[in-house]
LUMKOLNU-987233 format. One record per atom (N, C-alpha, C): residue in three letters; x negated, y, z negated. Coordinates in steps of 0.2 Angstrom, whole numbers, plus 5000, padded with zeros to 4 digits. Layout:
residues N
AlaXYZ/...
***
This chain:
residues 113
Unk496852465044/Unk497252415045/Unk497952435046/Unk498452415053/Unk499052435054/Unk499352385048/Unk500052435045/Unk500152395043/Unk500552325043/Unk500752315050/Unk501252255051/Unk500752185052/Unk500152205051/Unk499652145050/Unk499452135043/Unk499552185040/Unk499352185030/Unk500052155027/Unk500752165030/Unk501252135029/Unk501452055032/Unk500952055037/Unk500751965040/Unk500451935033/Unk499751955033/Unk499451925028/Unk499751905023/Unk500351975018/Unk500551965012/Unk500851915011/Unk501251885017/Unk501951855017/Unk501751785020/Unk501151765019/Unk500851695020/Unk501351655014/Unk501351615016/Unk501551545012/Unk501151495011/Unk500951485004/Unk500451465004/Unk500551395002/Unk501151394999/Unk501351304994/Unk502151314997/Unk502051245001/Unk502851225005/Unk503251144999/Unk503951144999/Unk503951094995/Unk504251055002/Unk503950995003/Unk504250945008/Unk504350895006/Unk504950865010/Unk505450795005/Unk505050794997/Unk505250844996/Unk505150834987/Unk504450844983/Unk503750854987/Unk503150864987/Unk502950934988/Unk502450954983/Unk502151024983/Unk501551024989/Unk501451034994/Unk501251035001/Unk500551115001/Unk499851105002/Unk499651175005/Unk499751195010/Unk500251235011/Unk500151245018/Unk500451215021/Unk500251185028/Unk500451145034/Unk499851085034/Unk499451095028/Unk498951015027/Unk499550965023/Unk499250905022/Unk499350835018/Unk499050845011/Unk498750905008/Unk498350925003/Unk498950944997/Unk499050894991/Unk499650914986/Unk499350964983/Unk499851004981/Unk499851054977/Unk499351014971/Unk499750954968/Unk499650914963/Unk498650914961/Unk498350884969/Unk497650884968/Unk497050944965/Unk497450994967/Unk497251054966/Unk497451084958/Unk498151084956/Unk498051084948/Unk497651034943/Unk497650964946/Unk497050944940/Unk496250964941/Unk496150974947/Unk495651014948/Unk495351084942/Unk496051094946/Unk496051174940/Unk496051164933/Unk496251114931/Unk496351114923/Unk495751084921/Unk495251024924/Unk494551004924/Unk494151074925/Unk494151124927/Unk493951184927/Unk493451194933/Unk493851154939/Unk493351174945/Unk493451224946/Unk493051264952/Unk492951324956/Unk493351314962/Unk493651374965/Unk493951374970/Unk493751354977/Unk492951374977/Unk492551344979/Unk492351284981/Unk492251234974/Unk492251154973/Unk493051134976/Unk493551174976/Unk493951104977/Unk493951144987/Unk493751194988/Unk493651194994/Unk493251144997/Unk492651124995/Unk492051064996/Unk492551004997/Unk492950994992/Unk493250924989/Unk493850934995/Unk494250974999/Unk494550955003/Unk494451005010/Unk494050995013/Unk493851045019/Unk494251065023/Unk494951025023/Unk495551035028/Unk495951115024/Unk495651145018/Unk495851205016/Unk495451255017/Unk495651315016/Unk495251365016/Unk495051405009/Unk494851445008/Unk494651465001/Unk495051514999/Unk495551545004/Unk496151585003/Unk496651545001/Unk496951475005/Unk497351435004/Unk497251424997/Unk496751404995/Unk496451374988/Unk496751444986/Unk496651484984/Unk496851544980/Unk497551574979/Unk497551544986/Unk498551574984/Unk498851524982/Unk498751454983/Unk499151394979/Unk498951414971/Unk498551414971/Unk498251414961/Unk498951484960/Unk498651534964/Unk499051584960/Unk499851554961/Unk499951544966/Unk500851494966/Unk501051464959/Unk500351434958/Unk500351374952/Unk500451424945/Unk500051474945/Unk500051514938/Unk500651554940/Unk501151584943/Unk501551614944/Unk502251554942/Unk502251494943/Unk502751464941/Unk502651404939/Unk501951404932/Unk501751354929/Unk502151314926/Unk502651344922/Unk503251294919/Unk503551274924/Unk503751254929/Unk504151244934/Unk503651194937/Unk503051184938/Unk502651154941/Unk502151114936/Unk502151114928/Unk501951104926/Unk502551014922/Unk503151044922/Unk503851004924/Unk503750954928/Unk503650984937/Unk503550934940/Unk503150884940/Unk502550894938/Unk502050844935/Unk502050814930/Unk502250814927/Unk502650784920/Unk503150734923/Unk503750734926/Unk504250694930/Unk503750644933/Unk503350674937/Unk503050634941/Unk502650574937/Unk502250614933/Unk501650554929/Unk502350494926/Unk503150524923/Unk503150464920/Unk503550414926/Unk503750464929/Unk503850414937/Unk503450364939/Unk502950384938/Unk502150324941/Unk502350294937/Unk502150304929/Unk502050234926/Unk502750194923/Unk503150214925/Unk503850184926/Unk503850114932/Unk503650154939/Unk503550104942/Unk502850054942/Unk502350084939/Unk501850034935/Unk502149984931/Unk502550004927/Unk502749944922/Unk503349884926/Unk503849944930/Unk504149884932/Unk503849844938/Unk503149854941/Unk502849814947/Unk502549764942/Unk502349784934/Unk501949724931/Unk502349684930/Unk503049704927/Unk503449654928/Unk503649614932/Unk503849624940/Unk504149604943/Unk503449564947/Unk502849574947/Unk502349534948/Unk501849484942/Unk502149484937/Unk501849444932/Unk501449394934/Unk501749354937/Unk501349294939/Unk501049314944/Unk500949364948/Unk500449334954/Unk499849394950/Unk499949434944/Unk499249464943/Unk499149414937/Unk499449374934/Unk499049304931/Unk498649274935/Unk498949264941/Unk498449204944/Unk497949234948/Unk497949294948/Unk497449334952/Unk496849364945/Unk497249344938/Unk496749354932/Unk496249304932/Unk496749244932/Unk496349174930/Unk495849154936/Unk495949174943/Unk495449184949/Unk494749244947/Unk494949284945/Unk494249334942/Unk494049294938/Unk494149284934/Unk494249244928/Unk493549194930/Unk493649144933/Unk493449074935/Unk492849084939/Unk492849134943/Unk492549174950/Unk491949194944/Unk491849234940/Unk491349254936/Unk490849194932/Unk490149224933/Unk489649164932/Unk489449174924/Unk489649114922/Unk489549094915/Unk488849134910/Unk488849154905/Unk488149194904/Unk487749164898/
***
């Protein structure tokens, strides 16, 4: 193998962070989907099946990206989750009434047993 092609390979990038998101690649594919994957103890394989737009290299070099800089990205999922339910609470707040009356329609819609 020459090596300006073994030095292509090396220097693949395999996790991009765009507007603020860990990216595989040049996919839609978050970093994010692939470490809960990994923490559920799929195969590199399995989450290749689970997103087909990846390769089984891609898959391998995100994971290692992942374990090379777990506290920093284990961080960012942590911000993230309390960011979700932050705006979970404040959407229940600011829609109170219409998931009442969207309760009291399930609610009524269900047949008597």
């Amino acid at each position: 193998m020459r090596m300006d092609v073994l030095s292509n390979s090396m220097s693949r990038e395999y996790v991009r962070q765009i507007e603020g998101a860990y990216r595989i690649g040049d996919t839609r594919v978050s970093l994010d989907s692939l470490v809960y994957l990994f923490r559920e103890g799929m195969s590199a394989e399995g989450m290749v099946e689970s997103y087909p737009a990846l390769t089984l290299e891609q898959v391998h070099g995100a994971l290692a990206f992942y374990l090379g800089n777990q506290a920093e990205i284990d961080a960012y999922l942590s911000e993230g989750h309390l960011a979700a339910e932050s705006h979970h609470k404040q959407s229940s707040r600011t829609n109170a009434e219409l998931i009442a009356k969207l309760q009291r329609a399930r609610h009524a819609s269900q047949i008597p047993s």
